[in-house]
C-alpha positions as CSV (number, residue, x, y, z in Angstrom):
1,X,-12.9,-21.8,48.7
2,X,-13.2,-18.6,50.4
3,X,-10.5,-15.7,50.0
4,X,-9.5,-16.8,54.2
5,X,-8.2,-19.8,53.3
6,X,-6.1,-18.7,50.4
7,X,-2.0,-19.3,50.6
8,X,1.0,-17.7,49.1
9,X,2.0,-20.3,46.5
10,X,5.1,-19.2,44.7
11,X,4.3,-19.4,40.7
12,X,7.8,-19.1,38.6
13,X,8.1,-17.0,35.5
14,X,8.0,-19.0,32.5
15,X,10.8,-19.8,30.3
16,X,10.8,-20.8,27.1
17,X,12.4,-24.2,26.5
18,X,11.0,-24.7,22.9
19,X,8.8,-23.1,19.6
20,X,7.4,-24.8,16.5
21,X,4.7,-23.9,13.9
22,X,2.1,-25.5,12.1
23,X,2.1,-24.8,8.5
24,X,-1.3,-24.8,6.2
25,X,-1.6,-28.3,6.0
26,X,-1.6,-28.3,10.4
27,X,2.2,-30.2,9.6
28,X,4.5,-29.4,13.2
29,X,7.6,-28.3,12.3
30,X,10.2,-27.1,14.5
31,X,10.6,-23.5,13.3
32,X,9.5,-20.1,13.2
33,X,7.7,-19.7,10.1
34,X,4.5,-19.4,11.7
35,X,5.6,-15.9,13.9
36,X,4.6,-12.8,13.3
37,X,4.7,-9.1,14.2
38,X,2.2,-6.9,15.9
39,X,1.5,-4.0,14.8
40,X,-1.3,-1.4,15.6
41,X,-4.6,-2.1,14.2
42,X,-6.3,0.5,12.5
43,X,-9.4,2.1,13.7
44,X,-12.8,1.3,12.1
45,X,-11.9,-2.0,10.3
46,X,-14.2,-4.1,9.8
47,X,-13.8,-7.8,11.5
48,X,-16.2,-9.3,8.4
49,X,-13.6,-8.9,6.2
50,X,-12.4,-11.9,4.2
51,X,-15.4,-14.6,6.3
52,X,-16.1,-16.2,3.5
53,X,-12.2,-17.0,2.4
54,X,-11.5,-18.2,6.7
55,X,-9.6,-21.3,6.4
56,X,-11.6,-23.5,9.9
57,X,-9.9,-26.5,11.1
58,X,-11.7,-28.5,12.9
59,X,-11.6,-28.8,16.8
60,X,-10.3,-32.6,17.7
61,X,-9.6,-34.2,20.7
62,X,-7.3,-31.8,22.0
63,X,-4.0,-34.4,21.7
64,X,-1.1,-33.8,23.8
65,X,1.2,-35.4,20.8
66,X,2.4,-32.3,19.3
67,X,3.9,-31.0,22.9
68,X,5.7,-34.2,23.3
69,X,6.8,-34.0,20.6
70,X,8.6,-30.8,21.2
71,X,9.7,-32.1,24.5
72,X,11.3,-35.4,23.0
73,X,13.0,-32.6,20.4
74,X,14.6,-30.7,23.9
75,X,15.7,-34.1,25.6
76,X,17.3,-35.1,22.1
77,X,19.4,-32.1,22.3
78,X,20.5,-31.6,25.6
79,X,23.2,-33.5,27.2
80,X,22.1,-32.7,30.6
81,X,19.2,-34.7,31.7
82,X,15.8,-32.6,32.6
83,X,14.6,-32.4,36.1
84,X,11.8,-34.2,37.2
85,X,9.0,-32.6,36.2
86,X,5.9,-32.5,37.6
87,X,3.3,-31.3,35.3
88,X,2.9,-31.9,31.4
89,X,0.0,-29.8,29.4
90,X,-1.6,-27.8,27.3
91,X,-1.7,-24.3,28.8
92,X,-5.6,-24.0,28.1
93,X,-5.7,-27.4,30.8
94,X,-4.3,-25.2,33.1
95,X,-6.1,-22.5,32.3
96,X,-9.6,-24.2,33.1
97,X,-8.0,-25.6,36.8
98,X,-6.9,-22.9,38.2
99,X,-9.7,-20.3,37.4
100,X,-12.3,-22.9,38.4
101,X,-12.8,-21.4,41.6
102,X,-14.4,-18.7,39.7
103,X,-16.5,-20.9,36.8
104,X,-20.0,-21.3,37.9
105,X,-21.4,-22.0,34.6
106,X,-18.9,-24.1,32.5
107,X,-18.1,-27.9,33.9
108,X,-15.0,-29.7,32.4
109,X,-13.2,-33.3,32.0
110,X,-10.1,-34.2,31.4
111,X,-7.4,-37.8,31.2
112,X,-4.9,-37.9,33.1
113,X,-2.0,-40.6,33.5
114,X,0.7,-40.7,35.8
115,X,3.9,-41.7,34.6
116,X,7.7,-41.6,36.0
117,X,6.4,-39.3,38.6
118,X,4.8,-37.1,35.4
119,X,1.5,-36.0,35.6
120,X,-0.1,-35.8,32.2
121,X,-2.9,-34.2,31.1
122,X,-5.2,-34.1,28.5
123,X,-9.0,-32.3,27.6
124,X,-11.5,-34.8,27.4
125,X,-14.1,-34.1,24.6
126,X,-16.4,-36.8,23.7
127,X,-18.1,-37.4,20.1
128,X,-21.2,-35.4,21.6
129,X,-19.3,-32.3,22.3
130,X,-17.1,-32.3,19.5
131,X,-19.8,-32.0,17.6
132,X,-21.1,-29.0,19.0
133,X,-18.1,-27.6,19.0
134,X,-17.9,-28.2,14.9
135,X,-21.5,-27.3,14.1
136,X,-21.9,-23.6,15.7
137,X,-24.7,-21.9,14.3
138,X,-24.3,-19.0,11.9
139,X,-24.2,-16.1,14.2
140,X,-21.3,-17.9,16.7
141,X,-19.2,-18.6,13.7
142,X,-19.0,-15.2,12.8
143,X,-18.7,-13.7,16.1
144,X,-16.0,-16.2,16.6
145,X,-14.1,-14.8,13.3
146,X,-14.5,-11.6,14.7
147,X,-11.5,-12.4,16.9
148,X,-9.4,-13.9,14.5
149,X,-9.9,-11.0,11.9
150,X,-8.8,-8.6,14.9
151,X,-5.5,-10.8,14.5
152,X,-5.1,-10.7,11.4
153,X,-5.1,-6.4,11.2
154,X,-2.4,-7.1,15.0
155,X,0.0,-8.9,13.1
156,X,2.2,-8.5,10.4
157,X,5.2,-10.6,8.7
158,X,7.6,-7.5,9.3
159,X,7.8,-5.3,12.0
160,X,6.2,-2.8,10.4
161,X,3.4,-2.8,8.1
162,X,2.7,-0.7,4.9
163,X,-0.6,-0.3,3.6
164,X,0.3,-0.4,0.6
165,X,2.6,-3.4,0.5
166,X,-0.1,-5.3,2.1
167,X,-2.9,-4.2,0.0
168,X,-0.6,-5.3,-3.0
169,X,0.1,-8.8,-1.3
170,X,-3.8,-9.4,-0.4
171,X,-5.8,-7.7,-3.9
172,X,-8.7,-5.4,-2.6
173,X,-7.5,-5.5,1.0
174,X,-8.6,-3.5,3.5
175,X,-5.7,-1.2,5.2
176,X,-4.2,-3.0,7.6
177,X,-4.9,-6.6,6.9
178,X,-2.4,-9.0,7.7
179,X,-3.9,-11.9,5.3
180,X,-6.6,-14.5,5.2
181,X,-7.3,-16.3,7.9
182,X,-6.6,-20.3,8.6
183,X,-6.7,-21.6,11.8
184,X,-4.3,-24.6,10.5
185,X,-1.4,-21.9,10.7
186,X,-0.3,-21.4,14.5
187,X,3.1,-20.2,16.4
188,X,3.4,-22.1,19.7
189,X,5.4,-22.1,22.8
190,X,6.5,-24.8,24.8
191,X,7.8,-23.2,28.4
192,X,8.7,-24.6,31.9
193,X,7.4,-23.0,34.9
194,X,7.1,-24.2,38.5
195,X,4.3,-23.8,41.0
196,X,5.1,-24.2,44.6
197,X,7.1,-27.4,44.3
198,X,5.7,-28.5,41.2
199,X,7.5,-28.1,38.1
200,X,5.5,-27.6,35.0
201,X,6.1,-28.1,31.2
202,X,3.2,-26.0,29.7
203,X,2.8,-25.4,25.7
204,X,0.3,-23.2,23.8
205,X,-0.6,-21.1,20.9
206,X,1.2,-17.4,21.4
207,X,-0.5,-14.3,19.4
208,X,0.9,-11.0,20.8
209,X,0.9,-9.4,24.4
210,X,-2.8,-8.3,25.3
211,X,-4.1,-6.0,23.4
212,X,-8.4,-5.9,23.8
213,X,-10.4,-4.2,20.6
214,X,-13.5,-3.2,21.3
215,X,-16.0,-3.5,18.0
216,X,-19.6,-2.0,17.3
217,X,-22.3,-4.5,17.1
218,X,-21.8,-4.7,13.2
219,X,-17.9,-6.1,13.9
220,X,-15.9,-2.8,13.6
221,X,-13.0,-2.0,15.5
222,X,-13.9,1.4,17.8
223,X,-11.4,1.3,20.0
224,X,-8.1,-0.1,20.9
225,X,-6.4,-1.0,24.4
226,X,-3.2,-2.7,25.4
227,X,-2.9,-4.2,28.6
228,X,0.7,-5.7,30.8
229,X,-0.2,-9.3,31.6
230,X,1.1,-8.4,35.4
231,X,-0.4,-5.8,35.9
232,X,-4.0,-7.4,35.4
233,X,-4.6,-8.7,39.1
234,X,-4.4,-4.7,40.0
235,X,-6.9,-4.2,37.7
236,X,-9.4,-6.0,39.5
237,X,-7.9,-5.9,43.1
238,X,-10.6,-5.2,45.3
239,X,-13.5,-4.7,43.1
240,X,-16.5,-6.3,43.9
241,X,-17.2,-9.8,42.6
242,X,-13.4,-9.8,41.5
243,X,-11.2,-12.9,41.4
244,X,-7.3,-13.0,43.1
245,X,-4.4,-14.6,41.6
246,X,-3.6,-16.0,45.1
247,X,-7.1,-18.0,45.2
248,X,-6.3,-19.5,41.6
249,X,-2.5,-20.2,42.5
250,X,-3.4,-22.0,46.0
251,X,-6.1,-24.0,44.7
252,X,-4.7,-25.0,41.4
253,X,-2.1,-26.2,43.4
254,X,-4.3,-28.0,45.5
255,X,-6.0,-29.9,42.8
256,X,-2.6,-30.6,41.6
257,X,-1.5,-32.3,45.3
258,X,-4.7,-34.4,45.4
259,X,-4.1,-35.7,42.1
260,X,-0.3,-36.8,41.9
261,X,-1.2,-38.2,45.9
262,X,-4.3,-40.3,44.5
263,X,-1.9,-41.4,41.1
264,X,0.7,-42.2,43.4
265,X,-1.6,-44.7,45.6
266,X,-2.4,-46.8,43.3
267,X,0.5,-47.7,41.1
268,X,-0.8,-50.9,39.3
269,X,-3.9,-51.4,37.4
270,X,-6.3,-54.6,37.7
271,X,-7.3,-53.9,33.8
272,X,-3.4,-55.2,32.9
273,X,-2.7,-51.6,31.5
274,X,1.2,-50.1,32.1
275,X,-0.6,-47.5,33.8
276,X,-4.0,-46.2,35.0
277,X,-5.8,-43.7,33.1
278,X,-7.6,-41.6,35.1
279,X,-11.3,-39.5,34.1
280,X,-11.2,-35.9,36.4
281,X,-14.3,-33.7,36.2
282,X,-14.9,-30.3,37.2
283,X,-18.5,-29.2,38.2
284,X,-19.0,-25.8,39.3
285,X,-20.4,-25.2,42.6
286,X,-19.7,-29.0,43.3
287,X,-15.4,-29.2,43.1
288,X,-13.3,-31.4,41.2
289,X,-14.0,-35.5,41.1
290,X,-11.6,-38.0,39.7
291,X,-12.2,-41.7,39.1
292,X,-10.5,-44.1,37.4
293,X,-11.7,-45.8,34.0
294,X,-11.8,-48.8,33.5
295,X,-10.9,-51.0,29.9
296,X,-14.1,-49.7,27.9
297,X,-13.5,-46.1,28.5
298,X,-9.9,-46.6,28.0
299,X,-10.4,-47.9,25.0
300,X,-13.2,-45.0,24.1
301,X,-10.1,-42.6,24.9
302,X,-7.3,-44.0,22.3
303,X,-10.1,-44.2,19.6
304,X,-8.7,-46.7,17.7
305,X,-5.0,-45.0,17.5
306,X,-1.7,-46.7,18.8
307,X,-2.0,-45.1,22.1
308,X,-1.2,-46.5,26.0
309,X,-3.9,-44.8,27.1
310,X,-4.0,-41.2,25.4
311,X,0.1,-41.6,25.1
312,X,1.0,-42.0,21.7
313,X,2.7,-45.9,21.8
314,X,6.3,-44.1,20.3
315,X,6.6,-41.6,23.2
316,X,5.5,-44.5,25.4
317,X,8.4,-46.3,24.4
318,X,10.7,-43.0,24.9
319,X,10.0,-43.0,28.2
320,X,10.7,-46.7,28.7
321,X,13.8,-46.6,27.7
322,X,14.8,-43.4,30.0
323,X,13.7,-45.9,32.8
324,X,15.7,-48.8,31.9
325,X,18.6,-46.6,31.1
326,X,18.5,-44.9,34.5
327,X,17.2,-47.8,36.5
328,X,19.2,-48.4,40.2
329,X,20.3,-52.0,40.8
330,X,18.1,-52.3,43.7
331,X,14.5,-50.9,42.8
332,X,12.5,-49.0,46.0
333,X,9.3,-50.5,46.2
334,X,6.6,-47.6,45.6
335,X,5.0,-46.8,48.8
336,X,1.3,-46.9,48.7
337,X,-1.2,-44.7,50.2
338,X,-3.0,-46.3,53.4
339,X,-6.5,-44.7,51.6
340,X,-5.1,-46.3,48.1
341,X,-8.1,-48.8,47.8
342,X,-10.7,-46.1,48.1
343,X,-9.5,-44.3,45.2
344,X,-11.1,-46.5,42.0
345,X,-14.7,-46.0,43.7
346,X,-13.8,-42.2,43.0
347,X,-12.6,-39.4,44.7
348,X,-13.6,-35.8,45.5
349,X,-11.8,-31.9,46.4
């Protein structure tokens, strides 16, 4: 895709519909315990602090459960019905299709099912790279908890912080430490955006605003620098090598077209399933393939768990019963696309 080609696609300000936390024990609940503060972080602190205490949890398959979740918790409470919506992911999913015009190193895959007119998405790990992801060798690990101690001195559990109230509340503390870190504990935010026609329900761990510390090669804070999320495409705007908001907008949008127009075509699967489940992988330089899969891999994908497809079975059933209950008399027959046959030998943008 080449910067002539791009398009003006309108992209909607999020809203937030929805937050919940994760307590210690990665539990979902729908509150704000896990939200904190920022505050400045002080010069010269060291990002080694507290390694050996750092709470991991382990990087899974990347579930989508937790965001429905939240969304069954909006429709529960509202006496409106939602609009259609188009889109339903993890922000980091859409994170990986709309700057792929600019990956040239870093492939991807991810499931996707179409459902009620809902595309769903989730990140497709398998065994293989899970286990890379869990076994990083000792130098990535810490550079890793490098960013999360530069967190930990950002945030605060009042809106200002006193060094010595916090030294108190974590004995021998550095100044400015927020506490321990455990990756079980997270804030997230479930918001509705729309791009071009396409209405999106998007959820995803929040810290703070963007704020960039830059650490000597021993992991200690030199400098800090805050940045305005929209202000970053000016940054970059015209600098060689640079990528364009436009370019990730229009093609992400793209992708997003050719999907829902391939789901669409093919409305019944031969395997007996409610609903096809569909395998779409990036490769850079190459574009974006998406294939259907067929019982095995299906059955590779729930792992065992009471799934239709990677849907948990109980939000499955939710959505069944939204179609009975608004179901007309006379059902329109779904119109199929004339290159619908062509899609299970696998499809390419």
């Amino acid at each position: 895709m080449t910067s002539s080609l791009k398009r003006t696609i309108p992209f909607r300000q999020p809203s937030q519909l929805i937050s919940f936390s994760y307590t210690p024990e990665h539990v979902q609940e729908f509150t704000d315990a896990a939200l904190r503060y920022f505050v400045d972080p002080p010069l010269d602190a060291s990002l080694a602090y507290g390694y050996e205490r750092c709470v991991r949890k382990a990087d899974d398959r990347g579930r989508i459960d937790s965001l429905l979740k939240a969304i069954s918790n909006v429709k529960s409470k509202s006496e409106a019905s939602m609009p259609e919506i188009g889109v339903v992911s993890w922000r980091g999913v859409m994170t990986k299709i709309l700057t792929a015009p600019y990956e040239n190193r870093d492939g991807w895959e991810l499931n996707m099912m179409f459902v009620n007119g809902t595309l769903y998405f989730e990140e497709h790990l398998t065994e293989e790279r899970l286990k890379e992801k869990n076994n990083m060798d000792p130098r990535q690990r810490s550079q890793t908890y490098y960013g999360y101690a530069f967190e930990s001195y950002c945030t605060s559990e009042s809106p200002t912080r006193n060094s010595a109230s916090a030294s108190s509340m974590h004995c021998g503390a550095p100044p400015g430490w927020g506490g321990d870190v455990d990756t079980n504990v997270q804030w997230c935010s479930v918001v509705r955006t729309k791009l071009g026609d396409t209405r999106m329900i998007i959820g995803g761990e929040v810290d703070c605003e963007i704020v960039v510390g830059f650490r000597t090669p021993g992991g200690v804070v030199s400098t800090v620098q805050s940045f305005k999320t929209i202000q970053l495409p000016r940054l970059v705007r015209g600098k060689p090598g640079a990528w364009d908001p436009l370019v990730c907008l229009d093609w992400g949008y793209q992708v997003l077209t050719f999907l829902k127009d391939i789901a669409r075509g093919t409305a019944r699967d031969p395997n007996g399933l409610p609903v096809p489940v569909w395998r779409v992988k990036f490769v850079p330089g190459s574009g974006v393939n998406v294939e259907k899969l067929d019982a095995a891999d299906i059955e590779e994908v729930a792992n065992g768990e009471d799934r239709v497809g990677f849907l948990p079975k109980w939000y499955w059933d939710e959505l069944q019963q939204e179609t009975h209950a608004a179901a007309p008399v006379e059902e329109k027959k779904a119109s199929m696309s004339p290159m619908a046959s062509l899609a299970i030998a696998g499809w390419n943008i």
